[in-house]
C-alpha positions in Angstrom: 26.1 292.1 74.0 26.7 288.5 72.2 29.7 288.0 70.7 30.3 285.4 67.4 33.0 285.4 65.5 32.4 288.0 62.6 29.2 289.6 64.2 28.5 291.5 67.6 25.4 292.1 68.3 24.7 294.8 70.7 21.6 297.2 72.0 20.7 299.9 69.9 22.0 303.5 70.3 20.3 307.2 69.8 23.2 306.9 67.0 21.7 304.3 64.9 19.0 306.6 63.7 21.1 307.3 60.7 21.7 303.9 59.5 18.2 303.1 60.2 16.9 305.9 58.1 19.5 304.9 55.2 18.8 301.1 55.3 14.8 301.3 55.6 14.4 303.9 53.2 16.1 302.0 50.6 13.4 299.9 48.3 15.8 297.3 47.9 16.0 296.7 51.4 12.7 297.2 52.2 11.2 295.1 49.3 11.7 291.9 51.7 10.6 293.6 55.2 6.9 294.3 56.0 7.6 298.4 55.8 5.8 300.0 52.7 5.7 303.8 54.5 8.8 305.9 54.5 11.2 306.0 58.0 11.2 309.4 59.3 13.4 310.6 61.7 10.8 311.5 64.3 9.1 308.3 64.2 12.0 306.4 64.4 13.8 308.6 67.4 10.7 307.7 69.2 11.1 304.2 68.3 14.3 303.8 69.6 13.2 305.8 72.6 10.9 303.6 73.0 13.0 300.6 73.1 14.2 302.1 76.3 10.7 302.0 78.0 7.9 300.3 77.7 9.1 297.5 74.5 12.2 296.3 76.9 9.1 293.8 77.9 8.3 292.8 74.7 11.0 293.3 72.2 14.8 292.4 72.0 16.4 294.4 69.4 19.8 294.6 68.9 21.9 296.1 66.2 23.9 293.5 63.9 27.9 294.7 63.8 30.2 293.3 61.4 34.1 292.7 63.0 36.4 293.9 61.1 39.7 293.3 62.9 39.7 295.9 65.9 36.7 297.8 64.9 33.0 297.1 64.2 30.7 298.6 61.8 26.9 298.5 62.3 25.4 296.7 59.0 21.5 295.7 60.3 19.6 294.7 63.1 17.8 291.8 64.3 15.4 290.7 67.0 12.8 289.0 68.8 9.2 290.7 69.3 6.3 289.9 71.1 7.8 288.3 73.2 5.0 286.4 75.5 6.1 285.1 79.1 2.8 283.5 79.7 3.6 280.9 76.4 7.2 281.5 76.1 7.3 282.6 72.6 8.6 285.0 70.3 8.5 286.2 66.9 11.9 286.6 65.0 12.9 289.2 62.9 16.3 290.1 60.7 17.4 292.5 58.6 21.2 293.7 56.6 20.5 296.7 56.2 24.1 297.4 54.4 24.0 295.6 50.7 27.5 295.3 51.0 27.2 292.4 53.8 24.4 290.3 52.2 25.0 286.4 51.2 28.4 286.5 53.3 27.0 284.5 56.5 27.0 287.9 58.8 22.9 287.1 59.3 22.6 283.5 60.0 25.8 283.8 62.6 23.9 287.0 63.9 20.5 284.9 63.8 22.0 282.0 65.5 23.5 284.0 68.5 20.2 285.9 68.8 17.9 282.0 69.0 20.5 280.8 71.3 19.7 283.7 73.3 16.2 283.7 73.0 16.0 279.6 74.2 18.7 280.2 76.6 18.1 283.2 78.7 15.1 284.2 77.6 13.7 280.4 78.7 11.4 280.6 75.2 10.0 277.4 73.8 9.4 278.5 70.7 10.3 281.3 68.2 7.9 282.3 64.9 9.3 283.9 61.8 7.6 284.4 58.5 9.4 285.2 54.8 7.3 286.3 52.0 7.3 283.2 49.1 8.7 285.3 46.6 12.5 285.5 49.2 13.4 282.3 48.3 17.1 283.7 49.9 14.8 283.9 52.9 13.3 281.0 52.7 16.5 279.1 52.7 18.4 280.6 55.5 15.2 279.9 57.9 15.5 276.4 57.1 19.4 276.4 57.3 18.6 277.5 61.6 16.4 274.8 61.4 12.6 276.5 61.1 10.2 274.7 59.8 7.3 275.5 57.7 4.6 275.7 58.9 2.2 277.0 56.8 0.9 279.5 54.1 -1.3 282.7 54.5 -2.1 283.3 50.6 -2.0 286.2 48.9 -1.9 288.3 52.3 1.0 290.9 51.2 0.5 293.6 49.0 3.8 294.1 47.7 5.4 295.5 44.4 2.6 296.1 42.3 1.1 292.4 43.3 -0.3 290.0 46.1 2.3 287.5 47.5 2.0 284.6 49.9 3.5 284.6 53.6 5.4 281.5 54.3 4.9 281.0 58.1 8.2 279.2 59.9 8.1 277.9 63.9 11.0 276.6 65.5 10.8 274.9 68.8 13.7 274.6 71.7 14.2 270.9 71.5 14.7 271.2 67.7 17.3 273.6 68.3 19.4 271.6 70.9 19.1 268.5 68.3 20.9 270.6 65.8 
Protein backbone atom coordinates (compact mmCIF):
# COMPACT_ATOMS: atom_id res chain seq x y z
CA UNK A 1 0.00 0.00 0.00
CA UNK A 2 1.30 3.85 -0.41
CA UNK A 3 0.09 6.12 1.77
CA UNK A 4 -0.24 10.30 0.97
CA UNK A 5 -2.09 12.39 2.70
CA UNK A 6 -5.68 12.36 1.34
CA UNK A 7 -5.18 9.19 -0.95
CA UNK A 8 -4.23 5.47 -0.22
CA UNK A 9 -3.56 3.55 -2.74
CA UNK A 10 -3.83 -0.07 -2.32
CA UNK A 11 -4.07 -3.52 -4.59
CA UNK A 12 -7.24 -4.33 -6.02
CA UNK A 13 -9.92 -6.57 -4.43
CA UNK A 14 -12.50 -9.29 -5.91
CA UNK A 15 -14.77 -6.29 -4.25
CA UNK A 16 -13.94 -3.65 -6.63
CA UNK A 17 -15.79 -5.25 -9.38
CA UNK A 18 -18.68 -3.09 -8.57
CA UNK A 19 -17.10 0.20 -8.67
CA UNK A 20 -15.39 -0.79 -11.70
CA UNK A 21 -18.48 -1.70 -13.46
CA UNK A 22 -20.21 1.65 -12.27
CA UNK A 23 -17.23 3.96 -13.08
CA UNK A 24 -16.40 2.38 -16.69
CA UNK A 25 -19.76 2.11 -17.79
CA UNK A 26 -20.41 5.60 -17.26
CA UNK A 27 -19.76 7.70 -20.77
CA UNK A 28 -18.72 10.53 -18.87
CA UNK A 29 -15.98 8.65 -17.41
CA UNK A 30 -15.15 6.73 -20.15
CA UNK A 31 -15.21 9.68 -22.77
CA UNK A 32 -11.44 10.36 -21.69
CA UNK A 33 -10.10 6.55 -21.24
CA UNK A 34 -9.36 4.39 -24.30
CA UNK A 35 -12.56 1.97 -23.43
CA UNK A 36 -15.45 2.38 -26.15
CA UNK A 37 -17.00 -1.43 -25.33
CA UNK A 38 -19.20 -1.92 -22.31
CA UNK A 39 -17.52 -3.52 -18.83
CA UNK A 40 -19.14 -6.66 -18.06
CA UNK A 41 -18.85 -8.39 -15.09
CA UNK A 42 -17.34 -11.60 -16.49
CA UNK A 43 -14.71 -9.87 -18.29
CA UNK A 44 -13.77 -7.77 -15.62
CA UNK A 45 -13.77 -10.68 -12.77
CA UNK A 46 -11.36 -12.29 -15.04
CA UNK A 47 -9.42 -9.14 -15.24
CA UNK A 48 -8.98 -8.77 -11.76
CA UNK A 49 -8.23 -12.41 -11.52
CA UNK A 50 -5.93 -11.97 -13.62
CA UNK A 51 -4.06 -9.34 -11.90
CA UNK A 52 -3.33 -12.01 -9.47
CA UNK A 53 -1.41 -14.21 -12.10
CA UNK A 54 0.20 -13.70 -14.96
CA UNK A 55 -0.13 -9.34 -15.19
CA UNK A 56 1.72 -9.11 -11.56
CA UNK A 57 4.80 -9.11 -14.23
CA UNK A 58 3.68 -6.54 -16.17
CA UNK A 59 1.10 -4.32 -14.64
CA UNK A 60 0.79 -2.41 -11.18
CA UNK A 61 -2.63 -1.54 -10.60
CA UNK A 62 -3.83 -0.23 -7.58
CA UNK A 63 -7.09 1.17 -6.54
CA UNK A 64 -7.12 5.08 -5.70
CA UNK A 65 -8.89 5.54 -1.93
CA UNK A 66 -9.92 8.85 -0.80
CA UNK A 67 -9.22 9.44 3.33
CA UNK A 68 -11.78 10.61 4.89
CA UNK A 69 -10.87 10.89 8.54
CA UNK A 70 -10.84 7.08 9.83
CA UNK A 71 -12.28 5.58 6.81
CA UNK A 72 -11.41 5.28 3.04
CA UNK A 73 -13.66 5.13 0.14
CA UNK A 74 -12.44 3.67 -3.13
CA UNK A 75 -13.03 6.63 -5.92
CA UNK A 76 -10.58 5.26 -9.10
CA UNK A 77 -7.69 3.42 -9.96
CA UNK A 78 -4.38 3.97 -11.29
CA UNK A 79 -1.29 2.25 -12.60
CA UNK A 80 1.68 1.41 -14.45
CA UNK A 81 1.48 -1.22 -17.53
CA UNK A 82 3.85 -2.86 -19.61
CA UNK A 83 6.04 -2.71 -17.54
CA UNK A 84 9.48 -3.75 -19.45
CA UNK A 85 12.55 -4.92 -17.16
CA UNK A 86 14.84 -5.24 -20.11
CA UNK A 87 14.42 -1.08 -20.78
CA UNK A 88 13.03 -0.11 -17.46
CA UNK A 89 9.98 1.48 -18.63
CA UNK A 90 6.36 1.80 -18.07
CA UNK A 91 3.33 3.12 -19.32
CA UNK A 92 1.13 5.22 -16.93
CA UNK A 93 -2.33 5.17 -16.58
CA UNK A 94 -5.15 7.12 -14.19
CA UNK A 95 -8.49 7.16 -13.75
CA UNK A 96 -11.47 8.93 -10.94
CA UNK A 97 -13.78 6.87 -11.49
CA UNK A 98 -16.21 8.84 -8.80
CA UNK A 99 -17.28 12.43 -10.34
CA UNK A 100 -17.61 13.50 -7.00
CA UNK A 101 -13.56 13.53 -6.47
CA UNK A 102 -12.55 15.17 -9.83
CA UNK A 103 -10.40 18.64 -9.91
CA UNK A 104 -9.82 18.26 -5.98
CA UNK A 105 -6.02 17.10 -6.23
CA UNK A 106 -7.00 13.24 -5.16
CA UNK A 107 -5.26 12.15 -8.80
CA UNK A 108 -2.13 14.07 -9.05
CA UNK A 109 -1.30 13.11 -5.09
CA UNK A 110 -2.36 9.46 -6.19
CA UNK A 111 -0.23 9.91 -9.52
CA UNK A 112 2.71 11.28 -7.67
CA UNK A 113 2.86 8.38 -4.99
CA UNK A 114 2.36 5.82 -7.90
CA UNK A 115 5.81 7.64 -10.15
CA UNK A 116 7.65 7.76 -6.99
CA UNK A 117 6.98 4.18 -6.84
CA UNK A 118 7.53 3.27 -10.14
CA UNK A 119 11.36 5.23 -10.15
CA UNK A 120 11.94 4.05 -6.73
CA UNK A 121 11.21 0.48 -6.31
CA UNK A 122 10.41 -0.52 -9.43
CA UNK A 123 14.20 0.98 -10.60
CA UNK A 124 12.19 2.38 -14.01
CA UNK A 125 13.94 5.02 -16.01
CA UNK A 126 11.22 6.17 -17.61
CA UNK A 127 7.40 6.15 -17.56
CA UNK A 128 4.97 7.00 -20.93
CA UNK A 129 1.58 8.37 -20.69
CA UNK A 130 -0.61 9.70 -23.41
CA UNK A 131 -3.95 12.14 -23.09
CA UNK A 132 -6.26 12.61 -25.98
CA UNK A 133 -5.80 16.64 -27.26
CA UNK A 134 -9.23 17.28 -26.80
CA UNK A 135 -8.53 16.59 -22.30
CA UNK A 136 -6.96 19.69 -22.00
CA UNK A 137 -7.72 18.83 -17.93
CA UNK A 138 -5.38 16.01 -18.90
CA UNK A 139 -3.09 17.68 -20.55
CA UNK A 140 -2.39 19.99 -17.70
CA UNK A 141 -2.04 17.59 -14.85
CA UNK A 142 0.64 15.53 -16.94
CA UNK A 143 2.66 18.54 -17.17
CA UNK A 144 1.98 19.67 -13.49
CA UNK A 145 4.14 15.78 -12.55
CA UNK A 146 6.43 17.04 -14.90
CA UNK A 147 5.86 14.90 -18.39
CA UNK A 148 6.76 16.19 -21.20
CA UNK A 149 5.38 16.14 -24.64
CA UNK A 150 6.61 14.42 -26.73
CA UNK A 151 4.72 14.11 -29.62
CA UNK A 152 1.43 13.77 -31.64
CA UNK A 153 -0.17 10.70 -33.31
CA UNK A 154 -2.96 12.61 -35.43
CA UNK A 155 -6.15 11.77 -35.77
CA UNK A 156 -5.55 8.17 -34.30
CA UNK A 157 -8.74 7.96 -31.83
CA UNK A 158 -12.05 7.47 -32.87
CA UNK A 159 -13.97 9.02 -30.34
CA UNK A 160 -17.50 10.77 -30.00
CA UNK A 161 -18.65 10.88 -33.30
CA UNK A 162 -15.01 12.25 -34.55
CA UNK A 163 -11.18 11.64 -34.96
CA UNK A 164 -8.95 13.14 -32.22
CA UNK A 165 -5.21 13.43 -31.83
CA UNK A 166 -3.16 11.50 -29.01
CA UNK A 167 -0.80 13.69 -27.25
CA UNK A 168 2.16 11.40 -26.28
CA UNK A 169 3.96 12.41 -22.72
CA UNK A 170 7.58 10.67 -21.42
CA UNK A 171 8.99 11.41 -18.24
CA UNK A 172 12.34 10.27 -17.31
CA UNK A 173 13.81 9.50 -13.58
CA UNK A 174 16.30 12.33 -13.39
CA UNK A 175 13.52 14.76 -14.34
CA UNK A 176 11.64 13.55 -11.57
CA UNK A 177 14.35 13.88 -8.74
CA UNK A 178 14.97 17.58 -10.21
CA UNK A 179 11.39 18.43 -9.34
Amino acid sequence: MLRGKSVLLRPVKRSDVSYFLKWFNDPEVTQYLGLYLPMTEIAEEKFIEELGTTRTKSDVILVIEAIEGDSTKPIGNCGLHEINAKDHNALFGIAIGDKDYWSKGYGLEAARLLINYGFQQLNLHRISSYAFAFNERSIKFHKKLGFREEGRLRQSTFKNGQYHDHVQFGLLRDEWKGL
